[in-house]
N, C-alpha and C positions, 0 to 999 in steps of 0.2 A: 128508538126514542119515543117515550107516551107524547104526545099533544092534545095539550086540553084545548078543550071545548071553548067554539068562539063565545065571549059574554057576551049579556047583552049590552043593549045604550046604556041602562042604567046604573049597571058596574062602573061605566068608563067613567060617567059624568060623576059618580061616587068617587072614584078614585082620583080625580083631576082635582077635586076637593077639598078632600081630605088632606091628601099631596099637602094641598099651595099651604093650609092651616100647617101642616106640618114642618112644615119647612120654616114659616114666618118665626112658631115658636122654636124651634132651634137654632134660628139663626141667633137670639137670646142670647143663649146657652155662648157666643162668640164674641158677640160685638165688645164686651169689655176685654177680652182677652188681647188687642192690639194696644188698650190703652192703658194696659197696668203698667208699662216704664213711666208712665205721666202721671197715675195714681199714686205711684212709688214717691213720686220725685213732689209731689204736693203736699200728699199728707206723711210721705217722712215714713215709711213703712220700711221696716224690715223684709228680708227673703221669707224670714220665717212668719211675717204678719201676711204677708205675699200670699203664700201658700194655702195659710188657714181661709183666708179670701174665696181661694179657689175652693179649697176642701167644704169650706160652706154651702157651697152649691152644688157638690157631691154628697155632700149629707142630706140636702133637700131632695135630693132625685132618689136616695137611696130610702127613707121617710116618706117619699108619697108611694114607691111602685108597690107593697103593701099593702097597701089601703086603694090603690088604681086594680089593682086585680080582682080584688073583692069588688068593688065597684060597677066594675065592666064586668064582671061574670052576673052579676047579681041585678043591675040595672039598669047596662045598656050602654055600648059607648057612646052615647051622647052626654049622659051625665058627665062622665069621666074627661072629655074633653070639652065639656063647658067651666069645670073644674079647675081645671088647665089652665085656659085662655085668661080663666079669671088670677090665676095667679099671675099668669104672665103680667096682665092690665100694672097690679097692683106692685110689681118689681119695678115696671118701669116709671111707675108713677115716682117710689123712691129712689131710681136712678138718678131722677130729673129733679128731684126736691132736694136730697141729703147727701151732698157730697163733702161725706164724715167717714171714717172706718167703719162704726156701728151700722150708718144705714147702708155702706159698700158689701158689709158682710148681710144683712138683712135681705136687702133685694137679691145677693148672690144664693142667700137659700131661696126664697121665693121663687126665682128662676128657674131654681132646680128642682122643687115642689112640680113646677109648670111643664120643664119637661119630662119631668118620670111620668104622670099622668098623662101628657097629647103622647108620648111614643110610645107608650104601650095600649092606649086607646087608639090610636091609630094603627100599629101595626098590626093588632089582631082584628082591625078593622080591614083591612088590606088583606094579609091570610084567607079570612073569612069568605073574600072577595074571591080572592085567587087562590084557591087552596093549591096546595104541594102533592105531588103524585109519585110513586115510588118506580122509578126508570125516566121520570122525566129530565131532561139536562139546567131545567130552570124554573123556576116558577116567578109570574109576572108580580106577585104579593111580592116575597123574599126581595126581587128586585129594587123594586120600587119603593119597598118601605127602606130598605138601605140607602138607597139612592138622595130618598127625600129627608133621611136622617145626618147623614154625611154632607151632603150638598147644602142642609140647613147652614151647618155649621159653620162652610165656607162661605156662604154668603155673609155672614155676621161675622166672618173676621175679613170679608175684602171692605163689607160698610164699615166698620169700627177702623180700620188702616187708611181712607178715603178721608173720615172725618178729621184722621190725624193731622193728616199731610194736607189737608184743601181748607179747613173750617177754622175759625177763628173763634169757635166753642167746641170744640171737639166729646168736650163730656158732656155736653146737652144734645147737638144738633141729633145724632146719630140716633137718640131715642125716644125726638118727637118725632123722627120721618116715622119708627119702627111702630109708634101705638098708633099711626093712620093704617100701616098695614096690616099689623093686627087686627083692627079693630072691623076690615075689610075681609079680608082670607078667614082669619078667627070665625067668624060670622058663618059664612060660606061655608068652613068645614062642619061646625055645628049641624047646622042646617041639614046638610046632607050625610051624615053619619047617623048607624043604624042606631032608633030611640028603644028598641025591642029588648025586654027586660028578660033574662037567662033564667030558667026555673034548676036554682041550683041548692035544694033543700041538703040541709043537715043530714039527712038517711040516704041521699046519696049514692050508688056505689060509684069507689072510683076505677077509670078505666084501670086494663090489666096492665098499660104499660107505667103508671103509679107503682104498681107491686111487684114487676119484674126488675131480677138484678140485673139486667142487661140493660135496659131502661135507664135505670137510675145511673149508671154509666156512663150512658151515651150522655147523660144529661149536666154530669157531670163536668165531663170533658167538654161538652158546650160550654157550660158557663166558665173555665179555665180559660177558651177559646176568647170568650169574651172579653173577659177580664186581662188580658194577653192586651190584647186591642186596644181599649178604654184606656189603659194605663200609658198605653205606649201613645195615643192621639192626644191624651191630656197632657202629656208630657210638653209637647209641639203647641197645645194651646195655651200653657199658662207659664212655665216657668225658661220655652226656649229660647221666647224672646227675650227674655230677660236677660237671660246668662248670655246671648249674643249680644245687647247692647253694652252689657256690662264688659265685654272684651273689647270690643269696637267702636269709640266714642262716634264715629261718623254713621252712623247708624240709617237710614233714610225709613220713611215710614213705609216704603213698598216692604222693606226684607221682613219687618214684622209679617207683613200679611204673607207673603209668599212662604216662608215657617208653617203659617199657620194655617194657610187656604193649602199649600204646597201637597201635604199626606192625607187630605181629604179631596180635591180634585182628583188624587194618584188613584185613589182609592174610588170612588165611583165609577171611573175609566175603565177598573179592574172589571166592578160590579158587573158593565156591560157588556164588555169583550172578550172574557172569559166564560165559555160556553157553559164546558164542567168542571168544578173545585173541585172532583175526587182524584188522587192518584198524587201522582209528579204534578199538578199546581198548587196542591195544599202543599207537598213537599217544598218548592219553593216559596208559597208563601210565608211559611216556616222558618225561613232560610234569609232570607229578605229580609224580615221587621229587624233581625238582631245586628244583620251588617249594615244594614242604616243607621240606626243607632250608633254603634262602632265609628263611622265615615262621619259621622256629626261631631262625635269627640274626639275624632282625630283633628276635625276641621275646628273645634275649638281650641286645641292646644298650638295647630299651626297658621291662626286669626284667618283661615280662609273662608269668609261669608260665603261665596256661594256654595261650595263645599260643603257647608252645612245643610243651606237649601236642598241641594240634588238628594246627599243622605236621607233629608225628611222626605222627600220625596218616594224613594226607595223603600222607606218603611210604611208607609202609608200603601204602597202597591201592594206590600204585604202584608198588611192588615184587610186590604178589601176581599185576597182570597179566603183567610182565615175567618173572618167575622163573615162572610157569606157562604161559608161551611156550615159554620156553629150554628146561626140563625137554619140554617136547611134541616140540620139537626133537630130544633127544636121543633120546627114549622111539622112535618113528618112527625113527630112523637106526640104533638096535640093537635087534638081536632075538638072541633063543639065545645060544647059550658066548659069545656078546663083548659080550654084556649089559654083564655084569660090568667088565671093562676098559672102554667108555667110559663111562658112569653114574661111573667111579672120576676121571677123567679131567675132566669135568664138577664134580663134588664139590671136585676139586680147587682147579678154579679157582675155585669160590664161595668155600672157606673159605681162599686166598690171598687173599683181596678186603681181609679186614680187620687181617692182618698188619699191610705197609709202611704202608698208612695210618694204619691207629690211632697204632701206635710215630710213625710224624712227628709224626703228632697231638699224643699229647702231649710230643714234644720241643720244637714249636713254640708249641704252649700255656705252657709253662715257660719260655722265651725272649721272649715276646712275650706275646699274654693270648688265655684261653679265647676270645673275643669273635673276633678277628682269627684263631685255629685254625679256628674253628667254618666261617668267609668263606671260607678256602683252599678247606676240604673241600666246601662246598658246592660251589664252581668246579669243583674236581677230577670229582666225581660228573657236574655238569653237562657236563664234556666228553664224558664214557664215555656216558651220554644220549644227546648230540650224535650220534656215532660211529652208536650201533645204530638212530639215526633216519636217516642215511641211509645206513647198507645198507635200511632198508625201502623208502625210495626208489627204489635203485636195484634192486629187484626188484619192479615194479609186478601187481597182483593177477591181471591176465590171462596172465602170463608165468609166474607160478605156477601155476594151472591148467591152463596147455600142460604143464603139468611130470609134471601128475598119472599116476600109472599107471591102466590104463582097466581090465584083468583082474584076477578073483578077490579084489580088494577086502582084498588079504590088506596084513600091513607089510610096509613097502619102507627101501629105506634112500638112493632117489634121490630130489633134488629138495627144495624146501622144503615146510616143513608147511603143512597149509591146516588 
């Protein structure tokens, strides 16, 4: 097992930072997701107005990582995450001012503007920090930026489910606490994220793992890996509570959040108790996301709420091993100025994950019923599963270690991760 090198202070105090900003803005990315059965029920929304809701904010995260890559290669994750924060500001400003569809769907891009930008200005801020080594069983970047990613989001669906159940304004309270801590942590991570602008001219070359077809592969199958994930968490943040209230009139506002906090708590747990993803734990992670799913809609067609919970749970354990493969993938395949570009690349395809699906989702929930929505999706997932189980296959574990580079133990960008 490689072990890197102690940081120094300044790494850590960087990272505690960066972290808290990141987290604050993804917590974002949640807080309205407890409270769409109350949005539903005020403004008189459809499944399928529901969806595009969400899908808005999948379009903003997919719309800014783009133009966040360019950014942060070119000028620094400081810019890129002041960028951010500043979206974030101005989502919640129309949280709090227009509670209409138009400004629900506006601040849900914005949000998602906010977080394409802080997570991928943070996490190759993080990388950066802690770079990835090839034999090492972890790297404290990978970690942490997952950690701080995931964990965001549960945070902002236990606040958003808190304000349901306790507050007597449930769509105000929760996103003036959120713009003091923004506007706190936001600060903070600024602050302390690197302002050093990337000299990444036009002439250029690009590394060789850009031009190798094992490369683009490997890079590939990450972002499937991704997108696997994304599709399957958005799932649990926008549309399960819904199709669970919608079978269960007694509905309490814990089971929202536990839905929703439920496969991101599973899933950071994963992050840190599982040494190495290679081998038999990606296998069962693999294994996992589709029979949770499965246990979820079985548990909707036999009304057993917690049943559902446990399943989301279960999938969510198996999204933390697969999404902390994929990201190990990446992390290893870039290093320096093209950080930024593929991490942005990666990002992208996670947060495509829950677009087209969700929106079928619920256009076919509305045509048909939550119950038989819930069946498709699980399938669908289950294929994407399918897929990145046999590429493991077909890359057996001694063929990956012929792969390994044998000098200086430095990152490489050939060959698959171990």
């Amino acid at each position: 097992m490689t072990i890197e090198a102690r940081p120094r202070p300044h790494a850590v105090v960087v990272t505690i930072a960066v972290s808290a900003g990141f987290i604050a803005v993804m917590a974002l990315a949640a807080i309205p997701a407890p409270l769409y059965p109350l949005y539903q029920r005020r403004l008189d929304l459809s499944l399928t107005a529901l969806a595009c809701v969400f899908a808005a904010y999948m379009v903003g995260v997919a719309s800014a990582l783009p133009l966040g890559g360019r950014l942060s290669d070119h000028y620094g994750r400081r810019v890129t995450l002041a960028s951010g924060g500043a979206a974030a500001g101005a989502a919640t400003v129309l949280f709090l001012a227009t509670p209409a569809l138009a400004g629900l769907v506006t601040a849900r891009l914005l949000s998602g503007m906010a977080v394409g930008l802080v997570s991928l200005a943070a996490t190759t801020q993080l990388l950066d920090l802690w770079p990835s080594r090839i034999g090492a069983s972890r790297s404290v970047g990978e970690t942490v930026a997952t950690l701080a990613n995931l964990g965001g989001i549960g945070v902002g669906a236990v606040a958003g489910s808190l304000a349901l159940g306790l507050s007597s304004s449930p769509l105000s309270v929760p996103y003036r606490i959120y713009a003091i801590v923004l506007a706190g942590f936001g600060t903070a991570a600024v602050l302390a994220t690197d302002g050093q602008r990337r000299r990444v001219g036009s002439g250029s070359t690009p590394r060789a793992s850009a031009r190798s077809v094992r490369a683009r592969h490997e890079l590939r199958v990450a972002c499937l890996g991704a997108f696997t994930v994304f599709a399957t968490l958005g799932y649990f943040s926008s549309l399960a509570p819904v199709f669970l209230a919608g079978q269960h009139a007694e509905v309490t506002s814990v089971l929202p959040a536990l839905v929703i906090a439920g496969p991101f708590v599973a899933s950071a747990v994963v992050q840190t108790s599982v040494v190495n993803v290679e081998g038999s734990p990606t296998v069962l992670g693999l294994v996992l996301v589709p029979l949770g799913l499965v246990v979820t809609t079985a548990s909707l067609a036999a009304s057993q709420t917690w049943t559902f919970v446990a399943g989301a749970v279960v999938a969510g354990a198996g999204c933390g091993v697969v999404f902390r493969r994929s990201l190990r993938r990446v992390s290893v395949l870039s290093a320096g100025a093209e950080r930024g570009s593929l991490t942005s690349r990666f990002l992208l395809a996670g947060y495509l994950g829950p677009i087209v699906p969700i929106v079928v989702l619920g256009v076919v929930a509305d045509l048909v019923t939550p119950l038989t929505a819930s069946g498709l999706f699980a399938a669908g997932i289950g294929v994407c599963c399918a897929l990145l189980l046999a590429d493991l296959r077909r890359t057996p574990p001694r063929r990956r270690d012929a792969d390994r580079p044998r000098a200086n133990n430095q990152v490489t960008t050939r060959g698959t991760i171990q």
